[in-house]
MARMI-95355 format. One line per field, with one value per residue (C-alpha): residue number from 0; x, y, z. Coordinates in Angstrom, 3 decimals. Example, Ala and Ser with C-alpha at 12.3 -4.5 7.8 and 13.67 -1.06 7.14 Angstrom:
REM MARMI-95355
num	(0/1)
px	(12.300/13.670)
py	(-4.500/-1.060)
pz	(7.800/7.140)
//
This chain:
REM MARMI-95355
num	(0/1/2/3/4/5/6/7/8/9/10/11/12/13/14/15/16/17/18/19/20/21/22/23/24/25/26/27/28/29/30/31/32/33/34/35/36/37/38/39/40/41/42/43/44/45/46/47/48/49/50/51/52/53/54/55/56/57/58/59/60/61/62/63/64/65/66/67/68/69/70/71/72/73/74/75/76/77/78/79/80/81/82/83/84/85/86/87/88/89/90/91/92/93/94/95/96/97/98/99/100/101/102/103/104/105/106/107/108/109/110/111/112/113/114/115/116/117/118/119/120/121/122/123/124/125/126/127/128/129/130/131/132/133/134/135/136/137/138/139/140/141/142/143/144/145/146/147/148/149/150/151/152/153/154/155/156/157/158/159/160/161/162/163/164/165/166/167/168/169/170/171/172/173/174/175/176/177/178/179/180/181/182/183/184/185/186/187/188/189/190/191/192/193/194/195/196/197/198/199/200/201/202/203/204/205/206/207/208/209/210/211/212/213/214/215/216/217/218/219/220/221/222/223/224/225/226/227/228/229/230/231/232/233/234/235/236/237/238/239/240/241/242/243/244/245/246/247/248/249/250/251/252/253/254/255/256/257/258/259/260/261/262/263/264/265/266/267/268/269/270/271/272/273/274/275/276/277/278/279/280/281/282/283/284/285/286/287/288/289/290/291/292/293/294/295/296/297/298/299/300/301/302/303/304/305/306/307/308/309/310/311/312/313/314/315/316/317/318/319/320/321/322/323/324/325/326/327/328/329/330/331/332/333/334/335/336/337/338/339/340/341/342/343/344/345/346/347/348/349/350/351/352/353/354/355)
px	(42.376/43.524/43.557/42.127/43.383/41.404/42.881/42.495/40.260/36.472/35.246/32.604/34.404/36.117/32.710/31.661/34.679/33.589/30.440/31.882/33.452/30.520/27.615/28.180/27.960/30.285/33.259/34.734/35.300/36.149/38.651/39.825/43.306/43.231/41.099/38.584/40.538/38.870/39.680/38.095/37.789/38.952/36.629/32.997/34.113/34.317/30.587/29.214/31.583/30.040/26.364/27.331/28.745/25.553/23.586/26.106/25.514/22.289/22.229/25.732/23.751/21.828/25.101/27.197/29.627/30.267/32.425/34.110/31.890/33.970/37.386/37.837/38.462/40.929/43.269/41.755/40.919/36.936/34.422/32.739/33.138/30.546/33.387/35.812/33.635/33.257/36.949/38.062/34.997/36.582/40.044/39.356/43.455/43.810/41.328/42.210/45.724/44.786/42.371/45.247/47.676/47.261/50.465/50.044/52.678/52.937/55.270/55.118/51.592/49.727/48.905/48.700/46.775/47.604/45.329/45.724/48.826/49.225/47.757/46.708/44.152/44.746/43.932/42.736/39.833/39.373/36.079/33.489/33.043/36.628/37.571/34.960/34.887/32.664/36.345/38.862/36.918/36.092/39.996/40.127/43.777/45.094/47.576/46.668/44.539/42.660/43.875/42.854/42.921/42.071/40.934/41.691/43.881/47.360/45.770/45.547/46.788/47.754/46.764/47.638/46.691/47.402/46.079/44.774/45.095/43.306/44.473/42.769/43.918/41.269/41.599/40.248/37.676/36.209/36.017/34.126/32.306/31.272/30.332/27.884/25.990/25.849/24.839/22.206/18.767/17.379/17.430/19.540/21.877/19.542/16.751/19.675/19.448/21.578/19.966/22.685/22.499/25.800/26.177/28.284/28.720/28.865/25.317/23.941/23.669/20.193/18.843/20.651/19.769/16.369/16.188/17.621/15.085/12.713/13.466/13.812/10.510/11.127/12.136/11.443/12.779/11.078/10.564/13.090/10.887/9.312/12.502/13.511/10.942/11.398/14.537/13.694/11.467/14.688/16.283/15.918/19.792/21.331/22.947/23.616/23.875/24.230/21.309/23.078/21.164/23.699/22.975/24.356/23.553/26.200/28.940/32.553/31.394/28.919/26.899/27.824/25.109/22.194/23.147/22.026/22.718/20.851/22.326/20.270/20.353/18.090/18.217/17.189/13.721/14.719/12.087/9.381/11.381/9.541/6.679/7.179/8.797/5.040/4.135/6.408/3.724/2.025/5.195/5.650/2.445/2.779/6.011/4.636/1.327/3.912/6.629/2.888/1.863/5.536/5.119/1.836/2.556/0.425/-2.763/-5.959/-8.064/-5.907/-2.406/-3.816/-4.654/-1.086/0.572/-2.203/-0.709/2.891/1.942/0.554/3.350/5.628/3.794/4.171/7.788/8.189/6.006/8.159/11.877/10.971/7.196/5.858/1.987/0.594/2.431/0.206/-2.828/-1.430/-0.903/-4.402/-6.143/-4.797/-5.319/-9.098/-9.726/-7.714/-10.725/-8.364/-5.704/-7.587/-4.560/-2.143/-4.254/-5.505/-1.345/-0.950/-3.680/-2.827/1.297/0.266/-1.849/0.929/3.276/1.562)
py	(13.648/15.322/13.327/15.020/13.763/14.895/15.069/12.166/13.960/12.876/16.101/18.279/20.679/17.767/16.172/19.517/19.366/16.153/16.870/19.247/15.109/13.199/14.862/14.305/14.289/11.916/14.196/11.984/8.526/7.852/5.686/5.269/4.879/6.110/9.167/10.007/10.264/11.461/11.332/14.329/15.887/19.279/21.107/19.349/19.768/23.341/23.805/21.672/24.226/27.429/25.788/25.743/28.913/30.517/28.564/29.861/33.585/32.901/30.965/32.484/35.776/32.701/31.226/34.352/33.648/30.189/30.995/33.750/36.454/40.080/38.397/36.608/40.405/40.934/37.470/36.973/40.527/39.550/40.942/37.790/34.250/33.341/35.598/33.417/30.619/31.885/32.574/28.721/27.767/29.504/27.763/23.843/23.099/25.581/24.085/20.589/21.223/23.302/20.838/18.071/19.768/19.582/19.476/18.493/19.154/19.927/22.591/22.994/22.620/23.697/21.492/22.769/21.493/23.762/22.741/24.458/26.744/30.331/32.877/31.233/32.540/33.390/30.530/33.995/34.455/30.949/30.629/29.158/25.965/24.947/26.071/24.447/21.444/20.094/20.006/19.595/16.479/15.427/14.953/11.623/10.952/13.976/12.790/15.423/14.829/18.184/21.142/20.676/24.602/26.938/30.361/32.454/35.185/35.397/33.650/30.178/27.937/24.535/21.153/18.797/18.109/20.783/23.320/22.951/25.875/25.305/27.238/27.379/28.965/31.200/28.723/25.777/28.451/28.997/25.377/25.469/27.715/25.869/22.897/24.842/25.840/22.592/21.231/23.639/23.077/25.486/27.445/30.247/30.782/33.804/30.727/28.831/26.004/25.055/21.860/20.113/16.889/15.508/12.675/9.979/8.409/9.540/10.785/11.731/15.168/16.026/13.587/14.830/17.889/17.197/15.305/18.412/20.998/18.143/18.908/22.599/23.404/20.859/23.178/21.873/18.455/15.267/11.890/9.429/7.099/9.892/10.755/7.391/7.364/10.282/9.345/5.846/7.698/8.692/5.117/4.407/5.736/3.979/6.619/7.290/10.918/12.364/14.655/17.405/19.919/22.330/23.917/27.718/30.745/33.041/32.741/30.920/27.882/24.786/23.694/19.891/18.531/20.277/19.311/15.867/13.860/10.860/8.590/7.955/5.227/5.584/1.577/0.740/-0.135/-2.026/-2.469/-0.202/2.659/2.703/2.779/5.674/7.525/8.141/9.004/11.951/14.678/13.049/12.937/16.567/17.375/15.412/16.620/20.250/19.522/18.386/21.328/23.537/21.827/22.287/25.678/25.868/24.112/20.697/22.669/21.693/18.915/19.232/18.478/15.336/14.296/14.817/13.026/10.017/10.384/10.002/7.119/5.366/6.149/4.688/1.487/1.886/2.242/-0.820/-3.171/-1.658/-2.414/-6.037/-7.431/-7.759/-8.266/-6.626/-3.132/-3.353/-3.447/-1.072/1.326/0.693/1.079/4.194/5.838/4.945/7.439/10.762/13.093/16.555/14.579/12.473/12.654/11.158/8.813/7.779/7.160/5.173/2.933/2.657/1.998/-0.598/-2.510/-2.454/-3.503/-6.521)
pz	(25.544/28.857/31.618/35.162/38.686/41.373/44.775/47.519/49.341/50.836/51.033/49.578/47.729/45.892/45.147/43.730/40.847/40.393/39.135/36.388/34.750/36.178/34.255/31.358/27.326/26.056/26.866/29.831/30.701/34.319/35.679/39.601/41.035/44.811/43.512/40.642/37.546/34.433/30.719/28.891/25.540/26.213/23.387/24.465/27.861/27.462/26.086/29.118/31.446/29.543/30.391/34.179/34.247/33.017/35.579/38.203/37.428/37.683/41.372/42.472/44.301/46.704/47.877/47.719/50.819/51.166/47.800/50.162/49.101/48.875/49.700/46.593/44.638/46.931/46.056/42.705/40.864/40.213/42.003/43.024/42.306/39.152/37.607/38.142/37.243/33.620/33.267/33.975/31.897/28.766/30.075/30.516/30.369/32.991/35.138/35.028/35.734/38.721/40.400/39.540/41.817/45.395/48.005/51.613/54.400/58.115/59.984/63.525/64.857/60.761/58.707/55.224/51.894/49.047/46.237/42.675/41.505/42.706/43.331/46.460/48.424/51.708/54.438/56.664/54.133/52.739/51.271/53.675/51.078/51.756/55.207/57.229/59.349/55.992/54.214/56.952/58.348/55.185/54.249/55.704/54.354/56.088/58.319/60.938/63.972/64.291/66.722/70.492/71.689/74.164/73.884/70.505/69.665/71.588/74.480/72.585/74.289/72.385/73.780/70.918/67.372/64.695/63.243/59.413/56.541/53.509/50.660/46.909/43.955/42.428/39.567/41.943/43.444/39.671/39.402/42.747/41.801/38.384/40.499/42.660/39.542/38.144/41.156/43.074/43.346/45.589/48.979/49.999/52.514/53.865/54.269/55.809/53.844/50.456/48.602/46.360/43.753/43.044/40.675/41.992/39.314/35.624/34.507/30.975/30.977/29.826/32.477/35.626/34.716/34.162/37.641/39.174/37.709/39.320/42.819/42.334/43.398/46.247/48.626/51.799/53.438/51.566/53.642/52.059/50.779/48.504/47.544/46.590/44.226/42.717/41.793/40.749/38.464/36.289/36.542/32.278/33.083/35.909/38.625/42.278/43.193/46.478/47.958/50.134/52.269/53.649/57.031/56.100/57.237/55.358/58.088/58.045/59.187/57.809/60.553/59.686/62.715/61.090/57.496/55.697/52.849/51.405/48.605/45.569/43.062/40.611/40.184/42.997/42.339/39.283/36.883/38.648/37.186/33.896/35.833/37.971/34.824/33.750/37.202/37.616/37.657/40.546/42.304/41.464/43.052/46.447/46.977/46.381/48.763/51.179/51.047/51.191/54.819/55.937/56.112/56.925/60.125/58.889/59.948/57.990/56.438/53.315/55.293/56.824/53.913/51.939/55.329/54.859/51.088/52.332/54.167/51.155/48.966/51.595/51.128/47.598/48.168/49.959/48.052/44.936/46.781/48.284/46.832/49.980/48.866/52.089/51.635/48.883/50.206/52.942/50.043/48.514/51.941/52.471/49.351/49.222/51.741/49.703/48.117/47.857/45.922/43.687/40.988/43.347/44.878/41.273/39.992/43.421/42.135/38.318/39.769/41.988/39.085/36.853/39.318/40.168)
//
């Protein structure tokens, strides 16, 4: 087996690699030293890789420039990056000794992280995915405070701190790229949103991907506790992913103050998960109802209803996580009065009997 040594790195490009080893079909075992390090059978790793690349052509148009759009045919010879994404598919060695490989060092006022072998691409053009403050912050063992400056240009003036160059190989771009197909569930960055599930942990393959094709009709912003359950809903296979919506808009930078992330563990409601795994349709169609008022502006006798829904789901939620006996009748009381959603008001009632 080839072994795979991710770099040290708390950042979301990273996590995106990761997901390439963590969903998986008995081709990797994971281990930790001071980074993810995974064990992997090269030739049903590549299959799983050739599944993601497909899924990559078939996303890549929605998140075009965060993978540096037309600049990656000028460093790499492709003309965008679900090219290179196939290419280190059919090459698994290649790829894991690329994303193994990452050198750090500081000149002057730049610090540099070089991750990958050459070709490099150049830090000028780095793709959006790795040059933003979403990866620079993110490497919290750089030793580099970042660069306190004023103005741009050759009137810059330096203050402090340094300045921080990011460069991938295409290799490590492909693998990127690879990651952002296994991972996407839906928006664009023309809707200025990017919605994201990265496993954590490692995750059977069929089921992570069936929780992702859950949520990708869910294309609006769920309250937590309905995404909880959702997710609880796939707990026969204990997991923790990460939900990620990306603020993007197609520019250089990730707008990391309008993005958000909330941490899923499909355990989490211990035993009410093989309860809820029979309630997944009326999950579906809440979520839906809800994603419908969003953009609807929560006008209408139908959209008070869904948020007098939410409400009782919440309930439902918390009588599920801690027993209390009057979020129970919280969530019963509320759900009495739902006429336009009598299929999710009917699975509140049938999970709270079995609950009991």
């Amino acid at each position: 087996m080839s072994v795979a040594r991710l770099p040290p790195l708390s950042a979301l490009a990273v996590e995106l690699v990761a997901s390439l080893f963590r969903y998986t079909t008995g081709d990797v075992v994971e281990g930790f030293e001071d980074a993810p390090v995974f064990k992997v059978d090269l030739v049903r790793f590549r299959d799983k890789l050739l599944k993601f690349a497909d899924r990559a052509e078939k996303t890549g148009a929605r998140y075009f420039n965060l993978l540096g759009g037309i600049f990656v045919g000028k460093f790499c010879g492709v003309g965008k990056a679900q090219e290179l994404a196939r290419k280190v598919a059919e090459d698994p060695k290649a790829l894991i000794a690329h994303v193994s490989h990452v050198e750090m060092s500081v000149s002057g006022n730049v610090a540099r992280i070089r991750w990958g072998y050459p070709p490099y691409i150049d830090p000028t053009f780095s793709p959006p995915v790795v040059a933003s403050v979403e990866f620079v912050e993110g490497a919290r063992t750089w030793p580099a405070t970042q660069l306190v400056a004023h103005g741009s240009g050759k009137r810059k003036r330096v203050e402090g701190g340094y300045e921080r160059w990011v460069e991938v190989s295409c290799y490590v771009l492909g693998a990127i790229a690879l990651g952002l197909g296994a991972t996407y569930v839906s928006g664009s960055q023309r809707e200025g949103r990017l919605r994201l599930l990265i496993p954590l942990t490692l995750v059977e393959y069929d089921v992570g991907q069936s929780f992702r094709a859950f949520l990708e009709g869910v294309n609006c912003g769920l309250p937590e506790h309905l995404m909880r359950l959702i997710a609880a809903s796939y707990g026969e296979r204990p997991a923790v992913y990460k939900y990620v919506e990306l603020a993007y808009e197609g520019g250089k930078e990730v707008k990391k103050d309008d993005s958000y992330e909330l941490v899923l563990d499909t355990a989490s409601l211990r035993g009410a998960s093989l309860i809820l795994r029979d309630y997944r349709p009326a999950l579906k169609e809440l979520s839906a109802r809800w994603c419908e008022c969003d953009r609807r502006g929560w006008e209408g006798d139908l959209c008070r209803e869904v948020e007098q829904a939410a409400e009782a789901y919440r309930s439902l939620y918390l009588f599920l996580e801690a027993g209390y006996p009057d979020e129970a009748y919280k969530a019963l009381s509320r759900g009495r009065g739902m006429r336009q959603l009598a299929y999710v008001r009917d699975a509140l009632f049938e999970i709270v009997e079995r609950a009991v």
